[in-house]
C-alpha positions in Angstrom: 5.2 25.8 -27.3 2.5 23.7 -26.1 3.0 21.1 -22.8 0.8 17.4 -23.2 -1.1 15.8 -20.6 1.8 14.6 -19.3 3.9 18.2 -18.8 5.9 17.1 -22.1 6.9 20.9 -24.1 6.2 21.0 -27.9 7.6 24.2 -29.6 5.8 25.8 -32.2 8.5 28.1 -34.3 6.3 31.4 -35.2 7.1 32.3 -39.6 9.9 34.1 -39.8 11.8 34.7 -36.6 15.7 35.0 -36.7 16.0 34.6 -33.1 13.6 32.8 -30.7 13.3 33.0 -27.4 11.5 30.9 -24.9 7.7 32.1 -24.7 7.9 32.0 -20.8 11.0 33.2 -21.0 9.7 36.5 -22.8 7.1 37.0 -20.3 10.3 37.9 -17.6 10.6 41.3 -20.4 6.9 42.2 -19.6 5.4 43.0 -16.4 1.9 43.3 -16.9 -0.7 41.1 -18.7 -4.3 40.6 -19.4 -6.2 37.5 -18.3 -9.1 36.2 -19.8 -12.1 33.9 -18.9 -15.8 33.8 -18.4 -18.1 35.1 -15.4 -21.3 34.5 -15.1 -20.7 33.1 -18.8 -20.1 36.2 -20.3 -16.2 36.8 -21.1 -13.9 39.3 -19.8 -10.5 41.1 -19.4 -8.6 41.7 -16.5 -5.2 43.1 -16.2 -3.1 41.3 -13.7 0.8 41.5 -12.8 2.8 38.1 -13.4 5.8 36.2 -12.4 7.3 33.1 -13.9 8.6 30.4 -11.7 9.1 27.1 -11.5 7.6 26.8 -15.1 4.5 28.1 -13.8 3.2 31.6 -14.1 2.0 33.3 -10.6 -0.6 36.4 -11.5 -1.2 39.3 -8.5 -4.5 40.8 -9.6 -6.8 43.1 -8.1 -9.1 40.9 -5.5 -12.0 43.8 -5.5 -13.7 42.7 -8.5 -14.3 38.7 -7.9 -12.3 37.8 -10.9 -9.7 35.8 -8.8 -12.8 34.0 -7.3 -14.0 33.2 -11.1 -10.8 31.5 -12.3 -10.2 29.5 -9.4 -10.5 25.9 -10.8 -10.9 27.0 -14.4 -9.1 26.9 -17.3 -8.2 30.9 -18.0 -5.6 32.7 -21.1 -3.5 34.7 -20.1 -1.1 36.9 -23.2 1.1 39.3 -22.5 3.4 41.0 -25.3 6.3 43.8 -26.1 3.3 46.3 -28.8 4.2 49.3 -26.5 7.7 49.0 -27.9 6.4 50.0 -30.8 4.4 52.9 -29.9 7.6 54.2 -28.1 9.3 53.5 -31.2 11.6 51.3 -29.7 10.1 49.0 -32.4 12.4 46.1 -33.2 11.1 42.4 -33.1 7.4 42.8 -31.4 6.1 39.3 -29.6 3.1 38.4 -27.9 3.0 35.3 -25.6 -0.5 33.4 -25.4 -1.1 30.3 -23.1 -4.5 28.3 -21.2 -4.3 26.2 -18.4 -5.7 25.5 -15.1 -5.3 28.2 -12.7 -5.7 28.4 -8.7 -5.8 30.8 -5.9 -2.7 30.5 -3.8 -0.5 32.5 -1.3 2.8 32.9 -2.3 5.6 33.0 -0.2 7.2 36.1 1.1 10.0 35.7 -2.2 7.7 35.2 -4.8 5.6 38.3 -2.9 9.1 40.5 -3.3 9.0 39.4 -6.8 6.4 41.2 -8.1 7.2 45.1 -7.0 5.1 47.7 -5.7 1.5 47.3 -6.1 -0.6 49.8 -6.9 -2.1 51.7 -4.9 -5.7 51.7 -6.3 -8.2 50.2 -8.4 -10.7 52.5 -10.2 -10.8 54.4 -7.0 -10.8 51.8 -4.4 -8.1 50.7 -2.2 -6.1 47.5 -4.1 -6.2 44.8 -2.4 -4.3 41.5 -3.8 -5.5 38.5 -5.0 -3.0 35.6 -6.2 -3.1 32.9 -9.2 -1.2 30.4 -10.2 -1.2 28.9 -14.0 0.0 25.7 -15.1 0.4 26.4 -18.8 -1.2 23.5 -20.7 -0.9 25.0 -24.2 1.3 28.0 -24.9 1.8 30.2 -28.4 4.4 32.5 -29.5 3.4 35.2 -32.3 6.7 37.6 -34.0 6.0 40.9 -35.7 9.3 41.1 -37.8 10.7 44.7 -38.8 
């Protein structure tokens, strides 16, 4: 599914699924994610905890590093997807969900705060500490694995 300049959906119907889901919708069966984006124009990776809602997808990430600091205002990915099913060999249908869009710092209310769980503890060794995105999805992809 992809969203115009004016917020308008387009779905994009991944080869040979029986059953299709919404790809926001799938991100409610994952918890984690890994964001992606530049710093210091090199690119990286950063796993980050997500939320959907309101059609927007909040991220809780790790506020140690910067990399909150080095989306805000950007345009960042963000894909999330079901492949440890597999490994578990709980197999099935495998999906990943892969969108881009503006994000921005923000504090979330204490709801949205409940939403996402216990954090962890720690971060490579140092305390966590939160740090909180929100992304407007702009242009969002659905991929199946079909078994």
């Amino acid at each position: 599914m992809s969203f115009d300049s004016h917020g308008s959906r387009h779905a994009r119907r991944a080869v040979g699924t029986v059953e299709r889901a919404e790809p926001l919708d799938l991100l409610g069966r994952v918890p984690y994610g890994r964001l992606a984006t530049s710093m210091r124009a090199l690119p990286f990776l950063a796993v980050a905890r997500h939320i959907v809602c309101d059609g927007r997808i909040l991220l809780r990430m790790h506020s140690g590093f910067g990399h909150h600091e080095a989306c805000n205002g950007s345009v960042v990915a963000y894909g999330a997807d079901n492949y440890n099913d597999a490994a578990s060999g709980d197999g099935g249908n495998l999906w990943s969900v892969q969108f881009t869009g503006p994000a921005e710092i923000v504090h979330p209310c204490p709801e949205q705060e409940e939403l996402f769980g216990a954090a962890p503890v720690s971060v490579n060794g140092e305390p966590y500490a939160p740090a909180y995105l929100r992304v407007d999805p702009h242009f969002v992809t659905e991929d199946t694995l079909d078994f």
